[in-house]
NULOMAR-719424 format. One record per residue: x, y, z of N, C-alpha, C in turn; residue number from 1; chain. Coordinates in pm, 1 decimal, decimal comma. Example, Ala and Ser with C-alpha at 12.3 -4.5 7.8 and 13.67 -1.06 7.14 Angstrom:
BEGIN
1319,0;-569,0;780,0;1230,0;-450,0;780,0;1320,0;-330,0;780,0;1;A
1285,0;-225,0;708,0;1367,0;-106,0;714,0;1290,0;3,0;787,0;2;A
end
This chain:
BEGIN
-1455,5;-1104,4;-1271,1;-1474,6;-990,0;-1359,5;-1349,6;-965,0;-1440,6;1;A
-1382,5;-920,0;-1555,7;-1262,9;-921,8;-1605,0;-1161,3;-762,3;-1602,9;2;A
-995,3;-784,5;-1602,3;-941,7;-668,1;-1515,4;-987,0;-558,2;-1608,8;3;A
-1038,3;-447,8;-1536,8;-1016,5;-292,8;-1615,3;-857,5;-259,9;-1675,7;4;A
-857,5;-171,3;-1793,9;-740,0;-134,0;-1820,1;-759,4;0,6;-1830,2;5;A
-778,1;40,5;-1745,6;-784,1;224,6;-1703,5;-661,4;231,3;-1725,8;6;A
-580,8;184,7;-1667,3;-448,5;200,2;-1628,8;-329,9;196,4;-1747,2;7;A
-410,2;57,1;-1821,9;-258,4;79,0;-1959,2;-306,8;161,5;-2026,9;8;A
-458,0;210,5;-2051,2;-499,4;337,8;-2145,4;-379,9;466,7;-2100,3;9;A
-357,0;457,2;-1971,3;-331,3;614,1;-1924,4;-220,1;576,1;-2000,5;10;A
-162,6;501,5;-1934,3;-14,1;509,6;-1973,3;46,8;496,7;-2096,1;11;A
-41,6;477,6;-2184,8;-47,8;471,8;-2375,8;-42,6;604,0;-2347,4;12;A
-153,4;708,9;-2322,7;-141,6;808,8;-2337,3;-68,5;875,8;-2297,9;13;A
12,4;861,5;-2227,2;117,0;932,7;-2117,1;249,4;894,7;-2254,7;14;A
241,8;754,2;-2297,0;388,9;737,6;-2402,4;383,2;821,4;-2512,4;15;A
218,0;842,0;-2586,2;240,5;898,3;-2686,2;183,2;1096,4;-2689,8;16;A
136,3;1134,2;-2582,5;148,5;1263,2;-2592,0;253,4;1353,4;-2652,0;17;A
357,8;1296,9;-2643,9;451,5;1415,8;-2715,5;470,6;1406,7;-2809,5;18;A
363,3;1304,5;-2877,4;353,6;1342,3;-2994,7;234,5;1418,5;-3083,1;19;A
134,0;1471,1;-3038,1;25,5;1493,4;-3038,4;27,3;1629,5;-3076,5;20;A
-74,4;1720,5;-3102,8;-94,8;1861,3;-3157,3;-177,3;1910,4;-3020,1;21;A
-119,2;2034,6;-2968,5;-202,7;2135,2;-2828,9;-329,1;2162,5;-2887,2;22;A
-353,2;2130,4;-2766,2;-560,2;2172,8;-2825,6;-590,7;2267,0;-2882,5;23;A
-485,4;2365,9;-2856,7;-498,5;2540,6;-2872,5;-492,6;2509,8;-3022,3;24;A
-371,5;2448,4;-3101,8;-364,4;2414,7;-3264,9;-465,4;2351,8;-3306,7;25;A
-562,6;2248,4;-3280,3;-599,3;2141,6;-3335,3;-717,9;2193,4;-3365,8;26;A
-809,8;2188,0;-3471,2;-901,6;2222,9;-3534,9;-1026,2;2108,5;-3488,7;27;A
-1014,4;1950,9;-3534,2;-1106,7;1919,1;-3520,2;-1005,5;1744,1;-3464,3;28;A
-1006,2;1785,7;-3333,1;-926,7;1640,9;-3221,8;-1045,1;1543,8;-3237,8;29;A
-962,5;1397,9;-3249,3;-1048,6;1293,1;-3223,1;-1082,1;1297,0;-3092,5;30;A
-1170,9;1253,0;-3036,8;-1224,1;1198,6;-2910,9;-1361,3;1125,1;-2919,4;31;A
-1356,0;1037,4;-2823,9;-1496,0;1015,4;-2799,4;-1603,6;1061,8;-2731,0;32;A
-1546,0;1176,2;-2618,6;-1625,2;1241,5;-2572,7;-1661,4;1373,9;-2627,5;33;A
-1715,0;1497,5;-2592,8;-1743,8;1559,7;-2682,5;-1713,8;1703,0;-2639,9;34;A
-1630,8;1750,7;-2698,4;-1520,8;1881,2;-2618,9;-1596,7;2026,5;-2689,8;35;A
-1607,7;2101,2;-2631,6;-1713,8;2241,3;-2659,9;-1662,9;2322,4;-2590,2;36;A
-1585,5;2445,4;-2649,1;-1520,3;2534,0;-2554,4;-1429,3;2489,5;-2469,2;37;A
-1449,7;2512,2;-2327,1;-1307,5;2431,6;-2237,6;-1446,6;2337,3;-2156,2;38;A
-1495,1;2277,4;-2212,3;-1558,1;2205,8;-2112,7;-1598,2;2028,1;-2236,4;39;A
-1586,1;1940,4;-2151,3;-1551,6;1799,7;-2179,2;-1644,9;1708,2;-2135,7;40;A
-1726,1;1624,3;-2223,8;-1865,5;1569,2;-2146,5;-1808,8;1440,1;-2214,0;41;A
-1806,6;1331,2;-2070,6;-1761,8;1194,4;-2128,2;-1844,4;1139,9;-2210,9;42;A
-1756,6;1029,1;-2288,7;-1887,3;931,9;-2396,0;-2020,8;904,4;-2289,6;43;A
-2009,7;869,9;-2219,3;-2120,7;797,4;-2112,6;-2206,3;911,8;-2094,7;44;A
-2171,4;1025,2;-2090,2;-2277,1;1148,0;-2025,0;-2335,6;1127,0;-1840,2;45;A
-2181,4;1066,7;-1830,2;-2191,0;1052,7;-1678,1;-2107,4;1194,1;-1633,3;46;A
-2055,9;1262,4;-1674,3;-2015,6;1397,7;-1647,9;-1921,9;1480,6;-1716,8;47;A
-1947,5;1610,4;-1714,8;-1867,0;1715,7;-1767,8;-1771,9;1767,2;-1675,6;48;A
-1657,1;1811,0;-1764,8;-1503,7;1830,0;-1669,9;-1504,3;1975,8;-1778,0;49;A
-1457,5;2091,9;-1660,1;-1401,3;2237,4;-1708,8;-1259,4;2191,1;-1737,3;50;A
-1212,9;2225,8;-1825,1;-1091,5;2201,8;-1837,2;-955,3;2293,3;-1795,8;51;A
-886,4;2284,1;-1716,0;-782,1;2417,0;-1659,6;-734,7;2537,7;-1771,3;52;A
-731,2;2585,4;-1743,0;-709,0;2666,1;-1809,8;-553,6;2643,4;-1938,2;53;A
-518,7;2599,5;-1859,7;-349,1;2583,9;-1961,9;-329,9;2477,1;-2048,8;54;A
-466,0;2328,0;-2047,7;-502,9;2284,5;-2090,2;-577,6;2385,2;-2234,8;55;A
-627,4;2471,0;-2273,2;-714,7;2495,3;-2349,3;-572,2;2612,9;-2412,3;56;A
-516,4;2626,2;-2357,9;-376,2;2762,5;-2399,9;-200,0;2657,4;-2434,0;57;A
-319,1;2512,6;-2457,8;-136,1;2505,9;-2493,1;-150,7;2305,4;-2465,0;58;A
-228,0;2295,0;-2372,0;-196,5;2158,8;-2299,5;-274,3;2049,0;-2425,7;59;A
-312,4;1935,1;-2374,2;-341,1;1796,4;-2430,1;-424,6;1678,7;-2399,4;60;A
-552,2;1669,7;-2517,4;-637,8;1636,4;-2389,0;-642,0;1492,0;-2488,7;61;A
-664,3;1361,8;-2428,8;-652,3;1229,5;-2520,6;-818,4;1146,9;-2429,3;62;A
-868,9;1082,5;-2485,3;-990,3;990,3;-2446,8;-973,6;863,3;-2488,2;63;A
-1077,1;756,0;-2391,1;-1081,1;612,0;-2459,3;-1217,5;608,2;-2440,9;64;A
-1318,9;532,2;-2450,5;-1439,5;544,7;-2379,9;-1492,0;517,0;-2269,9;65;A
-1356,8;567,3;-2191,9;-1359,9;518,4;-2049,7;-1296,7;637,1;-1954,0;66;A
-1160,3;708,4;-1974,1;-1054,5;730,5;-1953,0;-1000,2;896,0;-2020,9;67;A
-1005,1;1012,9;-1973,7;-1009,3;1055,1;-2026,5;-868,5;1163,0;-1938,4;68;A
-774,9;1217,3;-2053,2;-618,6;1260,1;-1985,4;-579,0;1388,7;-2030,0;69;A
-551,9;1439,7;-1930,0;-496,0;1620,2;-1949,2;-369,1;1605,8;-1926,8;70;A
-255,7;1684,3;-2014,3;-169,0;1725,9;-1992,4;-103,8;1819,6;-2071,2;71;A
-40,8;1912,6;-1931,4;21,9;2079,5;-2016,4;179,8;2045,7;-2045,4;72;A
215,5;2165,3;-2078,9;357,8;2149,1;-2092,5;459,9;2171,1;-2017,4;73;A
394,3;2199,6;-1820,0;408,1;2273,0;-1723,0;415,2;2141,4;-1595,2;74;A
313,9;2163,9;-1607,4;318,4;1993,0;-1457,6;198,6;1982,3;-1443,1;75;A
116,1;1955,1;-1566,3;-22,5;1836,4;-1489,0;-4,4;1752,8;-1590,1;76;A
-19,4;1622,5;-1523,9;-84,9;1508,6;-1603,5;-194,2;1455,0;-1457,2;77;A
-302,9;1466,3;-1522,9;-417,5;1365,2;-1466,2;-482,2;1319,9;-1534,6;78;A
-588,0;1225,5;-1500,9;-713,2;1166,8;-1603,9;-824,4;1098,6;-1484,2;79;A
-946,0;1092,9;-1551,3;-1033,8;1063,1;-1512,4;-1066,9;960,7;-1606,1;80;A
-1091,7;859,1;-1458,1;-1181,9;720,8;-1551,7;-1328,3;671,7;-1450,5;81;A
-1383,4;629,6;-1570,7;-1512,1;608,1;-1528,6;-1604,3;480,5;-1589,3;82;A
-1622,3;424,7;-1505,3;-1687,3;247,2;-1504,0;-1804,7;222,9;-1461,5;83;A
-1861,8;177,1;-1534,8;-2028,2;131,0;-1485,7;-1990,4;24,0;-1431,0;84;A
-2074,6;-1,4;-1264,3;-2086,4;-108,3;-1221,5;-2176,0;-217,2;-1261,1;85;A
-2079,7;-324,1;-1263,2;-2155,8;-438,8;-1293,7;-2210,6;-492,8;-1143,9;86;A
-2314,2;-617,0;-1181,5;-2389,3;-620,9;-1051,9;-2333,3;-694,7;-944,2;87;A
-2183,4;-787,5;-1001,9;-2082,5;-813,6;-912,6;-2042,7;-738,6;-772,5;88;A
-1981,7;-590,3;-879,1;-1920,4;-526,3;-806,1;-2032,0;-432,2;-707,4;89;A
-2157,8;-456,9;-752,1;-2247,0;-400,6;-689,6;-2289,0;-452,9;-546,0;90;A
-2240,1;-620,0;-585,3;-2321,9;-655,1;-442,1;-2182,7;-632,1;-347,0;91;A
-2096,4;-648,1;-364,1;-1981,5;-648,2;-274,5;-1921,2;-509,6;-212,9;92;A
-1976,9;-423,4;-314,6;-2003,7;-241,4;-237,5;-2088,9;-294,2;-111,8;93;A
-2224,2;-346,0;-120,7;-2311,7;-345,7;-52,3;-2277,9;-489,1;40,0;94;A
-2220,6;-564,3;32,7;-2163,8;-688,3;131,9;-2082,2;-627,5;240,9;95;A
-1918,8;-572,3;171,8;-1816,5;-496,8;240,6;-1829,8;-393,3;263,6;96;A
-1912,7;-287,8;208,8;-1908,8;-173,8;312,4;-1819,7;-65,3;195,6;97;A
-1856,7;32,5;175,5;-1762,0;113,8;78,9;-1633,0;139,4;131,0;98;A
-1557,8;96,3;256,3;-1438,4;119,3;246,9;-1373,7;47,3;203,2;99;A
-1378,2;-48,2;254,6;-1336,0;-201,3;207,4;-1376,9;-277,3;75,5;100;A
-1457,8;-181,6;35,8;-1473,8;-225,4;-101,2;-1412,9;-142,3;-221,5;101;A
-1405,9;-18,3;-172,6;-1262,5;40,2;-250,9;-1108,4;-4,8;-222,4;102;A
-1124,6;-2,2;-120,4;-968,0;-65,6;-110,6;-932,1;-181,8;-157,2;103;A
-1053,0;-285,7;-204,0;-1003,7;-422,9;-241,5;-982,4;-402,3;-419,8;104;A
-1095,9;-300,6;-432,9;-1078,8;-243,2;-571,3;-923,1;-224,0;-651,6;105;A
-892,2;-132,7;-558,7;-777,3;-60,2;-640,6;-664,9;-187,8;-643,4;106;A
-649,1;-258,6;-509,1;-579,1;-379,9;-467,1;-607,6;-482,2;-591,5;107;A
-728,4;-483,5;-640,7;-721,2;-618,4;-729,1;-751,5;-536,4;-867,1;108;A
-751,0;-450,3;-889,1;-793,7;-425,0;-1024,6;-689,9;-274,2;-1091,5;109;A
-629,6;-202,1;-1041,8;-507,4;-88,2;-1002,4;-417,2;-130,2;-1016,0;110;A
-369,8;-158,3;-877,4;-225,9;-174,4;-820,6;-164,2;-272,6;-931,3;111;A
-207,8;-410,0;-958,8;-146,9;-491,2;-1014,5;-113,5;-449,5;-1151,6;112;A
-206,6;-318,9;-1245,6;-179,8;-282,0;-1348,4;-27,9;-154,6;-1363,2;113;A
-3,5;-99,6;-1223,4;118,7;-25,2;-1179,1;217,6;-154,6;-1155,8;114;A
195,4;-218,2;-1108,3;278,7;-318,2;-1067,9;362,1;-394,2;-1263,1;115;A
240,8;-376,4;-1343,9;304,9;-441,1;-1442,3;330,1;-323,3;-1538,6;116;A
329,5;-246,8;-1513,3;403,3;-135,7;-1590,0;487,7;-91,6;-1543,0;117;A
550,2;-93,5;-1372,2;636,5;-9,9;-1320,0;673,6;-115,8;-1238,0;118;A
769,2;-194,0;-1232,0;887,1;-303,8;-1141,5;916,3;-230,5;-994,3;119;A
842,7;-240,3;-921,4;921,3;-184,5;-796,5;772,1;-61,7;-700,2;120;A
652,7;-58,0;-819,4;538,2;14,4;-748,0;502,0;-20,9;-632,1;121;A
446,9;31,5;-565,0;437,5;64,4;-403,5;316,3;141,0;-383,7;122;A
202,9;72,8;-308,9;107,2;161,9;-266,2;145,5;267,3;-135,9;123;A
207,5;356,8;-111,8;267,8;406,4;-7,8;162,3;447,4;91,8;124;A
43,1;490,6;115,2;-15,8;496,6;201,1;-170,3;508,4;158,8;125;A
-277,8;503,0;186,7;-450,8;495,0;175,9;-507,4;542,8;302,5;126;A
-599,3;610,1;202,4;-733,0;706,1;349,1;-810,0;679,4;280,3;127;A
-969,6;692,9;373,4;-1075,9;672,3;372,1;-1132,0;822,3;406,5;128;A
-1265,4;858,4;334,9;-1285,4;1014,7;374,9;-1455,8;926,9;332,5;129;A
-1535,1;893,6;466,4;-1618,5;862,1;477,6;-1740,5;1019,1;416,0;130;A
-1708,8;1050,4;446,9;-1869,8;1217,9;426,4;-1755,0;1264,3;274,8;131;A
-1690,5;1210,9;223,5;-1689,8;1292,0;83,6;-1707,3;1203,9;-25,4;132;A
-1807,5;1235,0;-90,8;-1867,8;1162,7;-221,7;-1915,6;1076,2;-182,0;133;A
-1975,4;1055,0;-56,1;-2056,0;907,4;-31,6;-1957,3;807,6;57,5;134;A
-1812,7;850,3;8,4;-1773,8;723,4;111,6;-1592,4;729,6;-34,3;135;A
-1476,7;807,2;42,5;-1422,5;771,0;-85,1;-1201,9;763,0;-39,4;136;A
-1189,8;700,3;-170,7;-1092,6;646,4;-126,4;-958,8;714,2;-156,2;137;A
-823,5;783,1;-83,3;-723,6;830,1;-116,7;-643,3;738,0;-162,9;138;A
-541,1;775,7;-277,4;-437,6;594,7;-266,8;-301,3;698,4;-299,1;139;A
-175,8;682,3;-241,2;-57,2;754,0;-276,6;13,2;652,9;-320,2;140;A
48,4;644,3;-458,0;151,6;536,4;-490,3;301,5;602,1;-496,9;141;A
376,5;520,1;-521,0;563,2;498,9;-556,3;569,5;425,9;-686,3;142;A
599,3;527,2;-771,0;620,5;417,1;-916,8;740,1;463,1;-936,0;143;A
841,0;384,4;-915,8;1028,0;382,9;-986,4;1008,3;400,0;-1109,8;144;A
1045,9;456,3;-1188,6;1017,7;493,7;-1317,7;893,8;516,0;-1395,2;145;A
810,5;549,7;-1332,6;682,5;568,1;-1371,8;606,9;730,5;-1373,9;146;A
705,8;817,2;-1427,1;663,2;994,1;-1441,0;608,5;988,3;-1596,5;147;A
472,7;1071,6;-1586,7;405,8;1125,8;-1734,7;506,2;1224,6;-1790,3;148;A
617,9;1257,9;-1699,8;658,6;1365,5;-1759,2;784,0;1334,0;-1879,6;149;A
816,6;1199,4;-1884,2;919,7;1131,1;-2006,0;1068,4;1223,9;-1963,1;150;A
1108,9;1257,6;-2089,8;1238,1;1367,3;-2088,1;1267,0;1440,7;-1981,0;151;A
1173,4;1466,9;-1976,1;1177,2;1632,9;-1906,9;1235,7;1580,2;-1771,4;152;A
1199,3;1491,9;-1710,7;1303,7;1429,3;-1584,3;1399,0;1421,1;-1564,1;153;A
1425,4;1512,8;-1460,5;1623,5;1511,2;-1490,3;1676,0;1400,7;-1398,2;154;A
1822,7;1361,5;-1428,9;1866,8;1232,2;-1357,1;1945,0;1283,9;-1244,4;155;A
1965,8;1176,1;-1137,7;2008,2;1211,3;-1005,3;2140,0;1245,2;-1057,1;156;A
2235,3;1273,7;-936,6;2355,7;1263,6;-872,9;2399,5;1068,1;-910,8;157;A
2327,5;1001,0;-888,5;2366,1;893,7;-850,2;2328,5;842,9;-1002,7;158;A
2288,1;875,0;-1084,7;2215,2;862,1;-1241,6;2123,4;791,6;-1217,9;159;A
2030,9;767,5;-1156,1;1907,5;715,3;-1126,2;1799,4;834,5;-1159,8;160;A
1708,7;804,9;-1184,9;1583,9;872,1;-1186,2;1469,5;877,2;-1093,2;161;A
1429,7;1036,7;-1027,9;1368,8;1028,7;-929,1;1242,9;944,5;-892,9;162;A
1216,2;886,5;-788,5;1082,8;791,4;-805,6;926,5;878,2;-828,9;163;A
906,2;836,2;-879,6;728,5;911,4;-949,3;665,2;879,1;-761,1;164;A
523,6;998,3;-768,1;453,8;960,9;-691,7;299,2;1030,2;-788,2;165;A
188,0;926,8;-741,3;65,9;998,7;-810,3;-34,0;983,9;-663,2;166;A
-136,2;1071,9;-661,3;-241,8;1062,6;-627,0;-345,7;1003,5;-669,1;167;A
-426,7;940,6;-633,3;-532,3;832,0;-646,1;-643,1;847,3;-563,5;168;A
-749,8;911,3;-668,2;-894,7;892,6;-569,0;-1044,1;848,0;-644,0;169;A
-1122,8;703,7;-573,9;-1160,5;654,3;-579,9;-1341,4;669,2;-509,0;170;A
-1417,9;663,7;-598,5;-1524,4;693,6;-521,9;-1657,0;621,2;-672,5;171;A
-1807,8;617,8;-565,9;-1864,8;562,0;-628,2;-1983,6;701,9;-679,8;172;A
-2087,3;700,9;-776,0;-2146,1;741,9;-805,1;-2238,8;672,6;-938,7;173;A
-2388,3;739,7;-898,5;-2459,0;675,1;-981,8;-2439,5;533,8;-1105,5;174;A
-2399,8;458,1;-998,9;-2376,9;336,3;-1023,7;-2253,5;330,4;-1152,5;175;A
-2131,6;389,2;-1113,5;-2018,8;427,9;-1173,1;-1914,1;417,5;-1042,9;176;A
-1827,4;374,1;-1071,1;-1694,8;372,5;-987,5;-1551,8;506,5;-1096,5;177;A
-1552,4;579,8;-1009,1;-1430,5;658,2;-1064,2;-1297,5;661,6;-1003,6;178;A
-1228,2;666,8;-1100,0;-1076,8;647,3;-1039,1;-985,4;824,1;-1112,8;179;A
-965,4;858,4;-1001,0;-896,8;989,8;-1077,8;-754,0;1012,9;-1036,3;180;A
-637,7;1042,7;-1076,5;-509,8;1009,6;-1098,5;-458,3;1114,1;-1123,1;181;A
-341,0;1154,3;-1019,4;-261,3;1272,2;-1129,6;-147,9;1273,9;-1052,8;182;A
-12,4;1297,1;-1151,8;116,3;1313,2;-1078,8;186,9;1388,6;-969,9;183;A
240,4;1412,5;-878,9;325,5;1482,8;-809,4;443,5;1565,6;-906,9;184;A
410,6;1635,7;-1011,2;512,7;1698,6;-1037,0;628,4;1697,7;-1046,5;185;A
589,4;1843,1;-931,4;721,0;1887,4;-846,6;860,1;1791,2;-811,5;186;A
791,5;1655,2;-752,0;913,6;1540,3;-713,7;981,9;1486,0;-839,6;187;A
920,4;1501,3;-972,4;1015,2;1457,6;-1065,0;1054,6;1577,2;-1133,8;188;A
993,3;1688,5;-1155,1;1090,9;1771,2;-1276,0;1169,9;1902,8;-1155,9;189;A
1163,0;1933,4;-1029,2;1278,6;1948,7;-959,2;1311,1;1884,7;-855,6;190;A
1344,2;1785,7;-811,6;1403,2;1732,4;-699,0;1449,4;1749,3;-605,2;191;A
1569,7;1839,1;-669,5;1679,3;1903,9;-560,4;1574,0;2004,1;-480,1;192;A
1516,3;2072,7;-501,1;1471,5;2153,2;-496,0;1284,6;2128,6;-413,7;193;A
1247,9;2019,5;-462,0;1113,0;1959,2;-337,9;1171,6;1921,3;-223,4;194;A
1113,0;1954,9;-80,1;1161,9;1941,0;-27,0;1041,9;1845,7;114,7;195;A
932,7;1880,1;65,8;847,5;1787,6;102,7;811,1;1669,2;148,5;196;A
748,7;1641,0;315,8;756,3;1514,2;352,4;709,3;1463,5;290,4;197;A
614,2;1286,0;310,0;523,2;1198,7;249,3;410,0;1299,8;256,5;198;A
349,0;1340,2;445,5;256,2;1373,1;508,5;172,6;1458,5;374,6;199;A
309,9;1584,3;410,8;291,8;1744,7;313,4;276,4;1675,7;149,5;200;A
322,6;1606,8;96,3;277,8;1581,5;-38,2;146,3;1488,3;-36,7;201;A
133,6;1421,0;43,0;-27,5;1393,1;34,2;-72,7;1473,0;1,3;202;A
-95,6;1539,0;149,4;-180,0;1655,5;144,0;-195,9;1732,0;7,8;203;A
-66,9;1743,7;-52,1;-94,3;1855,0;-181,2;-171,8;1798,3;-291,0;204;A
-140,3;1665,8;-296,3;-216,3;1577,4;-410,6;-361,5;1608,5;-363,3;205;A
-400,9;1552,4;-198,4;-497,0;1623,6;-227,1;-579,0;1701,0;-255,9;206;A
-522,5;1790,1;-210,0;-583,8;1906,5;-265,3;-640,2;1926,8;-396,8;207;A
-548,7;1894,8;-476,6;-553,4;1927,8;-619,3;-627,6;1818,8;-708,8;208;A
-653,1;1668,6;-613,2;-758,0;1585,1;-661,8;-912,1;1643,6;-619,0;209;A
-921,4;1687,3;-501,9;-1013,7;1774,5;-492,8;-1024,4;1886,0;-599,8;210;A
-958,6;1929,4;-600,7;-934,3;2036,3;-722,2;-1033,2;2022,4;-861,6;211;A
-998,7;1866,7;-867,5;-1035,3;1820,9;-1012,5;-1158,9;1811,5;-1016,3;212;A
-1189,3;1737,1;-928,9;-1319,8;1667,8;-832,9;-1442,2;1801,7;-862,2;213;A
-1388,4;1922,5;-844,0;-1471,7;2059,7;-824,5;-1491,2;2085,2;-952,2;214;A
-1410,1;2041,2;-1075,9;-1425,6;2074,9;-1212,1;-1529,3;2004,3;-1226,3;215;A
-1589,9;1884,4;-1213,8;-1675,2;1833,3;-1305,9;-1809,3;1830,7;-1207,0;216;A
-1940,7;1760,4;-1325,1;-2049,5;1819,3;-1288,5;-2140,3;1676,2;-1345,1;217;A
-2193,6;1627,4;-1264,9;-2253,5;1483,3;-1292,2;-2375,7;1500,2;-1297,0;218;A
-2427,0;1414,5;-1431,6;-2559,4;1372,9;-1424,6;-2636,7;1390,3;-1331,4;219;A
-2593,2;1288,3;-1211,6;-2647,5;1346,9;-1109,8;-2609,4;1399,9;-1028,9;220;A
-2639,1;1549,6;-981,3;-2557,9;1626,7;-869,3;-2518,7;1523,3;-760,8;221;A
-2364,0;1560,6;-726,3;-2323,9;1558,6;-571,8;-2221,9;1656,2;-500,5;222;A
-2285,1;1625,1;-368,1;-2181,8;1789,4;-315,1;-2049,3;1726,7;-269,9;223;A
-2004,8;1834,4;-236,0;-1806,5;1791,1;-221,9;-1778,8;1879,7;-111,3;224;A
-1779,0;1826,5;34,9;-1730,1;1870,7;94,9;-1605,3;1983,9;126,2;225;A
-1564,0;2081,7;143,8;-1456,8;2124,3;192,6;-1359,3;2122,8;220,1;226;A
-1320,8;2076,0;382,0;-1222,6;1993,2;433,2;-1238,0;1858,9;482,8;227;A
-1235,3;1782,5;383,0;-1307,5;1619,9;454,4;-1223,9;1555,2;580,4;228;A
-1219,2;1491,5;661,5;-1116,7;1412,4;744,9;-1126,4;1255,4;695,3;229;A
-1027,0;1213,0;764,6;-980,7;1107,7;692,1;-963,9;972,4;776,1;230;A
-985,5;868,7;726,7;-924,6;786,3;802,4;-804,4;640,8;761,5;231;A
-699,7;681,5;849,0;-592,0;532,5;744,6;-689,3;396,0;751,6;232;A
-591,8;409,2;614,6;-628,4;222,3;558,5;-519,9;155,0;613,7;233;A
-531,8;66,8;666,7;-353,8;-52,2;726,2;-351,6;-119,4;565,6;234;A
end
C-alpha cells in the first residue's frame, strides 16, 4: 500500500501557520471541508468536529482532504486524520485482530514519517483500550525537535531545546482508520516549570484526546466510553 502522508501534511501545517490569518479575521478561509459557525464537517462527511472555543476567538484551523489542524495562540495544536480503508488493510484488521493491527499501523505507516521529519523520534510507550471505539490505540511519542509550537520554545540551560512529546490515538470506524494527534504543550513552552512524570503526562494527553474524540460526531454514531482501561503494548 502506498505510505499515507498524514503526517508531512501536519507538519506543513504546523511550518506554515504563523503565517496564516485567525479564523476570528478571515472572511472566507480556504478549506476543503466545510466550516459553519464553530463546527467543521470533513471533505468525506465522515464527521463533524465542534471546534474549541479559542479556536473560533483567535486560533487556526488548516485542511487537506484528509487531515484536518487546530491551532491557538495558547497551547493546542492537534489534528484529525481520516482514511478510508482499503481492502488490504481490511483483511489484516480482520486476520490480526484490532490490536495488532493498529500497532503494526502506526509502526509501518506513522512512526517512520516522525522518524523522517524528526532524527532521534521515539515511540515512548502504547496502550490498547479494547471497549473504546471498538478496539483503540494510545501511542506517546519523543520527537527531539519536533514542537508545533516553532519560536515560542524557549531554549535550555544547556541551549538545547526541550524534547516534544504528542499524543496519538488510533481507532477504526465505518470503514475509516483515524489517527488523532496533539502536542504536550506544557513540556515545551514551560519546562522549568512541568514537572510531570511519563505516567502523569500520558494520562493528560489522554484525557484531552478523549477530549477531542467527544467533539466530533460521525456519520455513524459511536459511543465513547468514560474511563476506558488499558492495556500495554511491548
Amino acid at each position: 500500500m502506498k505510505r499515507l502522508s498524514w503526517l508531512a501534511a501536519l507538519t506543513l501545517l504546523g511550518a506554515t501557520v504563523g503565517a496564516s490569518t485567525p479564523l476570528a479575521a478571515q472572511q472566507t478561509p480556504f478549506l476543503y471541508g466545510v466550516l459553519e459557525d464553530n463546527r467543521y464537517e470533513a471533505p468525506s462527511g465522515e464527521y463533524t468536529l465542534t471546534l474549541p472555543s479559542q479556536i473560533s476567538l483567535g486560533g487556526e484551523i488548516h485542511d487537506t482532504p484528509e487531515v484536518v489542524t487546530l491551532q491557538d495562540h495558547l497551547a493546542l495544536h492537534a489534528s484529525v486524520a481520516c482514511f478510508g480503508l482499503n481492502l488490504n488493510l481490511k483483511r489484516q484488521d480482520e486476520t490480526l485482530g484490532r490490536r495488532d493491527f493498529l500497532v503494526g499501523f502506526f509502526r509501518e505507516h506513522v512512526q517512520p514519517q516522525f522518524l523522517q521529519r524528526f532524527a532521534g523520534a521515539e515511540i515512548e510507550s502504547a496502550r490498547f483500550t479494547p471497549e473504546l471505539l471498538n478496539g483503540a490505540l494510545f501511542v506517546y511519542n519523543l520527537l527531539p525537535g519536533g514542537s508545533m509550537f516553532g519560536e515560542r520554545v524557549p531554549t535550555m540551560e544547556d541551549g538545547s531545546a526541550p524534547v516534544a512529546k504528542r499524543g496519538n490515538l488510533l481507532f477504526l470506524h465505518n470503514n475509516h482508520i483515524y489517527v488523532l494527534s496533539l502536542e504536550l504543550a506544557e513540556k515545551v513552552l514551560a519546562p522549568a516549570s512541568f514537572d510531570l512524570g511519563p505516567e502523569e503526562q500520558n494520562a493528560l494527553l489522554q484525557k484531552r484526546l478523549l477530549e477531542l474524540v467527544g467533539r466530533m460526531d460521525f456519520r455513524a454514531p459511536l459511543p465513547l466510553p468514560a474511563q476506558p482501561d488499558t492495556e500495554s503494548v511491548g
